[in-house]
C-alpha positions in Angstrom: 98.4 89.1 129.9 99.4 93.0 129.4 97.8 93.8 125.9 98.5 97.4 125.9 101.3 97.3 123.7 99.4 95.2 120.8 96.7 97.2 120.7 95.6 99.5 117.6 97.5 103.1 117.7 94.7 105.0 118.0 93.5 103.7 121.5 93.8 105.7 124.3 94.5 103.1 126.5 94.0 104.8 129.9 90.2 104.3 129.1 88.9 101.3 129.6 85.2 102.0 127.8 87.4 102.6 124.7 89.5 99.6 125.6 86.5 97.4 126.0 84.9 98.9 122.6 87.8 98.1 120.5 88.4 94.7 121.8 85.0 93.5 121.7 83.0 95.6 118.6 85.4 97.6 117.1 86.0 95.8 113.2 83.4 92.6 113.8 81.5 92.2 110.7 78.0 93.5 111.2 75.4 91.2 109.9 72.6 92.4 111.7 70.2 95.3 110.4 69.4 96.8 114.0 73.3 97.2 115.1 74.4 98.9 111.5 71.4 101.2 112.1 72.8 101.6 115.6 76.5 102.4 114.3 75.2 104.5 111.3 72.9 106.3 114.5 76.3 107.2 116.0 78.5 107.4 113.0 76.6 110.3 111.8 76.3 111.7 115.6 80.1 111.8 115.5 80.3 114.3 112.3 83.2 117.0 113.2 83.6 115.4 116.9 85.8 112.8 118.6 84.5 108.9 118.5 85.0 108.9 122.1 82.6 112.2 122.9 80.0 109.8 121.2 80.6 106.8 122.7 80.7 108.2 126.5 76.9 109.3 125.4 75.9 105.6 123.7 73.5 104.8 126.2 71.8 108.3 126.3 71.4 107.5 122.5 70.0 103.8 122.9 67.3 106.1 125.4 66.8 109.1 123.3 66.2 106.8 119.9 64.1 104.1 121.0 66.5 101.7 121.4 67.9 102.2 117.7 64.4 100.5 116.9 64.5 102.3 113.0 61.1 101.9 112.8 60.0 103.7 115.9 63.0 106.5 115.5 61.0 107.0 111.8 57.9 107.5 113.4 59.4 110.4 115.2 57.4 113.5 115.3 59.5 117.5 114.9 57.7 117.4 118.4 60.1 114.5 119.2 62.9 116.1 117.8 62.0 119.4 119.5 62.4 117.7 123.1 66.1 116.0 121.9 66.6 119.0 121.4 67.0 119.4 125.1 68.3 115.8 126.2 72.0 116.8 127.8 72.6 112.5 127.2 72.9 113.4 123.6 74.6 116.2 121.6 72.0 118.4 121.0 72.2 119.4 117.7 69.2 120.0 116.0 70.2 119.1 112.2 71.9 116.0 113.7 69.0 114.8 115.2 66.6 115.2 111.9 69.4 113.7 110.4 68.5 111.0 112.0 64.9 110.7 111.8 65.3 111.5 108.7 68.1 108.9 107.7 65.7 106.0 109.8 63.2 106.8 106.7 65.6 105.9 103.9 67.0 103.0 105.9 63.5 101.5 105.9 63.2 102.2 102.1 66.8 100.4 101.7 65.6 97.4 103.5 62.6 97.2 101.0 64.6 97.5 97.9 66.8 95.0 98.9 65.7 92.4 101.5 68.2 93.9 104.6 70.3 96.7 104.7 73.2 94.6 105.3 72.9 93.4 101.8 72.7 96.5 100.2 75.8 97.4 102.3 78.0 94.7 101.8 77.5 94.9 98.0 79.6 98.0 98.3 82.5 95.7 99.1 81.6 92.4 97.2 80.8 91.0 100.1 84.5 90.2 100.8 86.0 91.9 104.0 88.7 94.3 103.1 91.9 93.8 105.2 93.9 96.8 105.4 98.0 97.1 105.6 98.2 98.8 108.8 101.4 99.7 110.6 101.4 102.8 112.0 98.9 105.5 112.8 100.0 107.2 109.6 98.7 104.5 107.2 95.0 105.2 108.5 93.0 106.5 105.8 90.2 109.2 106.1 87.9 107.6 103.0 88.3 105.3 100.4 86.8 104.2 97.2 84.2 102.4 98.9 83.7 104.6 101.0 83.3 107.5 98.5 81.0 105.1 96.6 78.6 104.6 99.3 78.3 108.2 100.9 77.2 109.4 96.9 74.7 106.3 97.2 73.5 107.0 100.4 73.0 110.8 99.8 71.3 110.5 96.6 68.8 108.3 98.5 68.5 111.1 101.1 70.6 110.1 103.9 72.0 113.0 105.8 75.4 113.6 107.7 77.0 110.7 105.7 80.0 112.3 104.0 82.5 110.1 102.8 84.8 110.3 105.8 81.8 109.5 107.9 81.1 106.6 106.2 84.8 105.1 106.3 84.6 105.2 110.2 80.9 102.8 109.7 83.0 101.0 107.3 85.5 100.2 110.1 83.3 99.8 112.8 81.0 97.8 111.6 83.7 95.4 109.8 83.4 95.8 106.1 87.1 97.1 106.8 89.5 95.3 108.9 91.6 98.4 110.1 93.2 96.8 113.1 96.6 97.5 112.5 99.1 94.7 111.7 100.5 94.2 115.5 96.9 94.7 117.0 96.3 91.4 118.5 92.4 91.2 117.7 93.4 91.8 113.7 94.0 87.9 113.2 91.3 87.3 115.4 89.0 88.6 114.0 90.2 87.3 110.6 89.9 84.0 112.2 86.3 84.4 113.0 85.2 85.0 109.2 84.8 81.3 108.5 82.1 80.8 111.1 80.3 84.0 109.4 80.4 82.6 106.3 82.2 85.4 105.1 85.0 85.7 103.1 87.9 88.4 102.7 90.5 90.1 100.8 93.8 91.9 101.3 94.3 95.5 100.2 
């Protein structure tokens, strides 16, 4: 079955890495501390570039940060950083990448104030998905409350790179936000998988 035309706006369907992203991770609820590390990793990557730029370079990521293993990547060394410095399978940018190192510290310090950094995370939306009233590519927001709320959060506790419009894209990714648009055929699916998670949601 031709899906094309049921797909969210903002897919450029003549690529089918970006195809096979948004049918498969794109908006599934993250419940798992090592993929929203992994997300948050390339979230903050992203900052003033194209989602796609960042995901054509995933697997030179996964390489360059141990795997997204947050405890090795805190463990890095300005040695370490020095030589991603030079790695052409990431983007080389040098407060980027201390960003991260950096950010793999207050992660850890998250996950011991609260168990999981999914927990702390999810508080930030009452641990209710939030399904968004999407028709067109117009009705995509940059940020949101939520998001606003969690970027002062997360900077206060240090985290770097994580501006509020940053942080609506983790939002959407990792499924705290349902932003599949209203015609996108994996919307209801993905509403229909919440059950099984345990997870409830809410319209906004």
């Amino acid at each position: 079955m031709e899906k094309n035309s049921c797909r969210c706006p903002w897919l450029d369907t003549s690529k089918a890495d970006y195809v096979d992203y948004h049918d498969k991770e794109w908006g599934v609820p993250v419940l798992d501390d090592n993929k929203m590390f992994e997300y948050l990793v390339l979230e903050s990557a992203q900052a003033g570039l194209s989602w796609y730029t960042i995901l054509k370079r995933r697997e030179g990521y996964r390489k360059a940060f141990a795997n997204f293993d947050v405890n090795k990547v805190a463990a890095f060394t300005p040695e370490d950083e020095a030589r991603l410095v030079e790695d052409t399978g990431i983007i080389r940018h040098k407060g980027k990448i201390a960003a991260t190192v950096n950010n793999a510290k207050q992660f850890i310090a998250i996950q011991q104030e609260f168990g999981s950094f999914v927990k702390y995370i999810w508080a930030f939306v009452d641990n209710k998905v939030q399904v968004s009233n999407i028709d067109n590519l117009e009705d995509y927001p940059a940020t949101n409350h939520v998001s606003d709320a969690l970027s002062k959060d997360l900077k206060k506790r240090g985290f770097k790179f994580v501006g509020s419009t940053t942080i609506y894209a983790h939002l959407q990714a990792a499924g705290l936000i349902n932003d599949h648009s209203n015609d996108c055929y994996r919307k209801q699916e993905i509403i229909d998988s919440y059950e099984s998670l345990g997870l409830a949601w809410q319209q906004i």
